[in-house]
C-alpha positions as CSV (number, residue, x, y, z in Angstrom):
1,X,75.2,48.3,-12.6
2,X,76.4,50.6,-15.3
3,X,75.9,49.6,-18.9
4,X,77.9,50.7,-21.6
5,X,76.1,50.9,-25.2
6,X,78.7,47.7,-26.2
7,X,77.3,45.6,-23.0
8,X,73.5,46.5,-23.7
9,X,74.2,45.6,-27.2
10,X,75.7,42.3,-26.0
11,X,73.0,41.6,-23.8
12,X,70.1,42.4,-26.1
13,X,72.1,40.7,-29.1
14,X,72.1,37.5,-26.3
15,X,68.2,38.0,-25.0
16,X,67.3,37.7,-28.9
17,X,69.0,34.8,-29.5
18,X,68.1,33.1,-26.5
19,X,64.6,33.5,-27.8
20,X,65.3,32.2,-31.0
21,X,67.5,29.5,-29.7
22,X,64.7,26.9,-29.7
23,X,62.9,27.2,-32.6
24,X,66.2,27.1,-34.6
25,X,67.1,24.3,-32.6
26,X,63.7,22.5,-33.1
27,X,63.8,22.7,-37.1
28,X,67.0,21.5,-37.6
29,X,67.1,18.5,-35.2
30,X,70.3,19.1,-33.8
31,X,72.0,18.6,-29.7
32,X,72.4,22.4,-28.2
33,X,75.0,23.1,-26.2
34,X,75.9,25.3,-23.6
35,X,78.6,27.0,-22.9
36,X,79.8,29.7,-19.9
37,X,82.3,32.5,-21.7
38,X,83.6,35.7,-19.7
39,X,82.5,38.9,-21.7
40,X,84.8,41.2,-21.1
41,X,82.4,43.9,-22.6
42,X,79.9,43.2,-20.1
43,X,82.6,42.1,-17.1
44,X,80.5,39.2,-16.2
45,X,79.9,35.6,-17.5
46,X,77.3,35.0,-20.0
47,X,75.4,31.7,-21.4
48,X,76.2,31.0,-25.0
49,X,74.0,28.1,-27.0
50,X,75.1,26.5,-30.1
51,X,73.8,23.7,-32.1
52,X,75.6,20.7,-33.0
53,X,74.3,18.3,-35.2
């Protein structure tokens, strides 16, 4: 697989919020969701988490 500097980017700026996904998600309280998204960047789908509250 060949990265690009943009799709390591993306996947490092995802890994690090992955991480910090559930300790953000623990102090505020709120439901996480997940969602599927094509990057185009990375040509691939990728997991993105949000919290609702």
């Amino acid at each position: 697989m060949k990265l690009s500097r943009r799709g390591f980017l993306a996947s490092t700026g995802a890994a690090v919020a992955m991480r910090a996904a559930p300790q953000i998600a623990s102090k505020t309280g709120g439901r996480r969701v997940l969602t599927l998204v094509y990057d185009k960047g990375l040509g691939m789908m990728r997991a993105v988490e949000r919290v609702v509250r």
